[in-house]
C-alpha positions, -999 to 999 in steps of 0.1 A, spaced: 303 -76 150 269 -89 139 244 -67 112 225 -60 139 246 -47 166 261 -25 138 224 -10 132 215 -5 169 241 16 172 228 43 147 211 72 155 168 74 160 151 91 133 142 120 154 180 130 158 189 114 125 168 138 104 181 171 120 217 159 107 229 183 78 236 148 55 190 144 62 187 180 59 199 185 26 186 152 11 150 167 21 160 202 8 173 187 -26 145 169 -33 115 189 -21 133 218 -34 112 243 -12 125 253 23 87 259 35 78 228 21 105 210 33 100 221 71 65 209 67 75 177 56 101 176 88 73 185 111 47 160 92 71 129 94 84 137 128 51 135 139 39 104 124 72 84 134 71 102 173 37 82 179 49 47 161 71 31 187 79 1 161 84 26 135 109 44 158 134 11 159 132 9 123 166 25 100 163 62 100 170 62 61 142 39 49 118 56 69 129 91 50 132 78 19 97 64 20 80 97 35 99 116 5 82 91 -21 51 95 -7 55 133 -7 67 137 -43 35 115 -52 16 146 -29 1 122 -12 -3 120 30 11 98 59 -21 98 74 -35 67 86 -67 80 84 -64 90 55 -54 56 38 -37 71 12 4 51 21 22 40 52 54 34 65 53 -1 73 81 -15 98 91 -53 86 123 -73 106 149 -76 74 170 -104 84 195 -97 55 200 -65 73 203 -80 104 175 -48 113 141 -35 111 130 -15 80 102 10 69 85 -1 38 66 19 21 32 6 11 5 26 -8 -28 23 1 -61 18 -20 -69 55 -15 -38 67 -27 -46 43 -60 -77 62 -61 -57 97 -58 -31 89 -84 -58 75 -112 -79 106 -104 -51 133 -109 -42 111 -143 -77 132 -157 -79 102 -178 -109 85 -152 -142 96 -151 -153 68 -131 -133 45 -103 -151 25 -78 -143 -7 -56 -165 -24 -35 -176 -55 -12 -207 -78 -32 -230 -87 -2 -245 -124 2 -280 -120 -18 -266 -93 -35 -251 -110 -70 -278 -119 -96 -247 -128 -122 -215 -122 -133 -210 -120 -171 -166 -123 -172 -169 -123 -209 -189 -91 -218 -178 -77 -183 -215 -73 -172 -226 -69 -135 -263 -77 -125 -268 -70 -83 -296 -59 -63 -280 -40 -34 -292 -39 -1 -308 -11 6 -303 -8 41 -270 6 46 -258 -4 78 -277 -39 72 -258 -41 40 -219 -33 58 -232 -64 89 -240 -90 59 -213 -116 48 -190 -106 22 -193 -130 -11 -170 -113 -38 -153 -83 -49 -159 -55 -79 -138 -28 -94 -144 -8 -122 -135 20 -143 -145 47 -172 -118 70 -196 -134 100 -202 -137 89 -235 -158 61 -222 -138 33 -223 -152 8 -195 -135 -25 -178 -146 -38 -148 -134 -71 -127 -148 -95 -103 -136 -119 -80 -155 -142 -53 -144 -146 -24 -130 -179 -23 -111 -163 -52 -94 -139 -30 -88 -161 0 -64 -186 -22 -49 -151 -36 -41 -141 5 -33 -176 10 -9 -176 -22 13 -147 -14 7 -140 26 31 -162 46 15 -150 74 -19 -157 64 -11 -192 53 1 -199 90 -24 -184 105 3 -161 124 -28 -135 132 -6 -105 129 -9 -94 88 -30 -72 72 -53 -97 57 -63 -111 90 -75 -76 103 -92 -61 79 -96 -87 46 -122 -63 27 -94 -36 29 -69 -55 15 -91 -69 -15 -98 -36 -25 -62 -27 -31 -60 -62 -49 -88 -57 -73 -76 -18 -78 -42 -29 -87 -52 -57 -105 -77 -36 -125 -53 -4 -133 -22 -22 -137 -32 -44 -166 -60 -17 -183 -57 13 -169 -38 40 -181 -8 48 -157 4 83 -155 45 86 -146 33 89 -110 12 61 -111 40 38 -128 65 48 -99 42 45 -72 34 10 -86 67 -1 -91 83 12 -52 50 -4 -39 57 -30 -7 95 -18 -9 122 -7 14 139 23 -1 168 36 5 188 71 7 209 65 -27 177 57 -46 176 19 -49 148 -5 -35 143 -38 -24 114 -58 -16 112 -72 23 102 -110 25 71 -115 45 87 -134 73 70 -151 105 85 -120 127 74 -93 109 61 -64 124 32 -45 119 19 -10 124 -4 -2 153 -29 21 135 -32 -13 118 -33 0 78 -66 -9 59 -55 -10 24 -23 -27 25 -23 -56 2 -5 -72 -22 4 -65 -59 4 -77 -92 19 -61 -126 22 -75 -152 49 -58 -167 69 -69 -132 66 -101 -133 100 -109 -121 90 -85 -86 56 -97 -79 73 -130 -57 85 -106 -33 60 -75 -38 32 -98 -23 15 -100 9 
């Protein structure tokens, strides 16, 4: 019997997670019998009106809703803050939820730290960039002033930056061209011009995850809940506690609400994980 006949015959995640084996795995590590039938009702919810999500193992989807709970931060698409990301795992022989942090839940994490007093990440206009000094990290941009003039203009480049309450400053640019051969480096997908990933529907998005990851990762200051976050990013966990990072393959599936902030990821300290922690 095949890998994947084996995993279509186990239980959705809607009868899976009222199992006593779910059950106690969510009371164990919530700890809180309130909290934990909130997170029941939360993650029922989310998974009841993703039909891909549905097909995917009952175990990574719950094991990646518990990380993003322990973090405190929501499943809420509109929120932006992580998803549960269904991807075809052909070693499996099945689909998978990966868990994938948004750029709002970098935002969350690094604010809760205490250590930032500033954190921003945004989208340089054409006509906006006077210059770019890499060495003294020094921005000169006239912005446009119209607002929703400035969010119809063509996108030229990226900036991130950040202050310590003790006002240590770095900052980070990248052009656009920049960030294209990034997509194109580690997005199969995007290479191919499959049209289904994350950097085809909403590019901006996915930069500002880059340059946020790229910025904290290698200056920031990374509290324990940062560091786990980072390291569980764009992986399939499962029930005992290990991970694994999904390929990007040509048959990979992606989320209706169509995430905004998904992107790839780069630490330095991971170097052996970035190859397959990419988009």
């Amino acid at each position: 019997m095949s890998n994947l006949v084996k995993t279509t015959n186990k239980p959705k995640f809607s009868v899976a997670i009222q199992s006593d084996t779910y059950k106690n795995l969510i009371n164990n590590t919530l700890g809180d019998k309130d909290r934990a039938s909130r997170f029941i009702a939360s993650i029922s919810s989310s998974v009841a009106t993703n039909p891909a999500l549905q097909e995917c193992d009952a175990g990574t989807i719950l094991s990646g809703a518990l990380l993003g709970e322990s973090l405190n931060l929501s499943p809420s698409p509109q929120l932006g803050q992580y998803y549960l990301v269904p991807f075809n795992d052909s070693k499996r022989g099945c689909k998978v939820a990966q868990f994938q942090l948004g750029y709002k839940g970098y935002i969350q994490l690094a604010i809760r730290s205490g250590q930032y007093k500033k954190l921003n990440v945004l989208a340089i206009k054409k006509g906006e960039l006077i210059k770019y000094d890499p060495l003294n990290e020094e921005i000169e941009v006239n912005l446009i002033e119209d607002e929703e003039g400035r969010e119809d203009a063509e996108t030229i480049g990226y900036y991130a930056m950040f202050e310590y309450t003790n006002g240590f400053r770095k900052s980070l640019y990248w052009s656009k061209s920049k960030m294209e051969k990034h997509a194109l480096k580690y997005s199969k997908g995007y290479a191919a011009h499959k049209g289904y990933t994350f950097w085809e529907k909403d590019f901006d998005g996915m930069a500002y995850k880059t340059m946020l990851r790229q910025l904290i990762s290698k200056w920031g200051i990374m509290s324990i809940d940062m560091q786990q976050a980072v390291e569980k990013d764009m992986a399939t966990i499962n029930t005992d506690g290990t991970y694994e990072y999904v390929d990007n393959e040509e048959d990979t599936i992606i989320e209706q609400e169509e995430p905004k902030e998904e992107v790839e990821v780069q630490n330095e300290n991971t170097e052996k994980e970035v190859s397959m922690n990419e988009l």
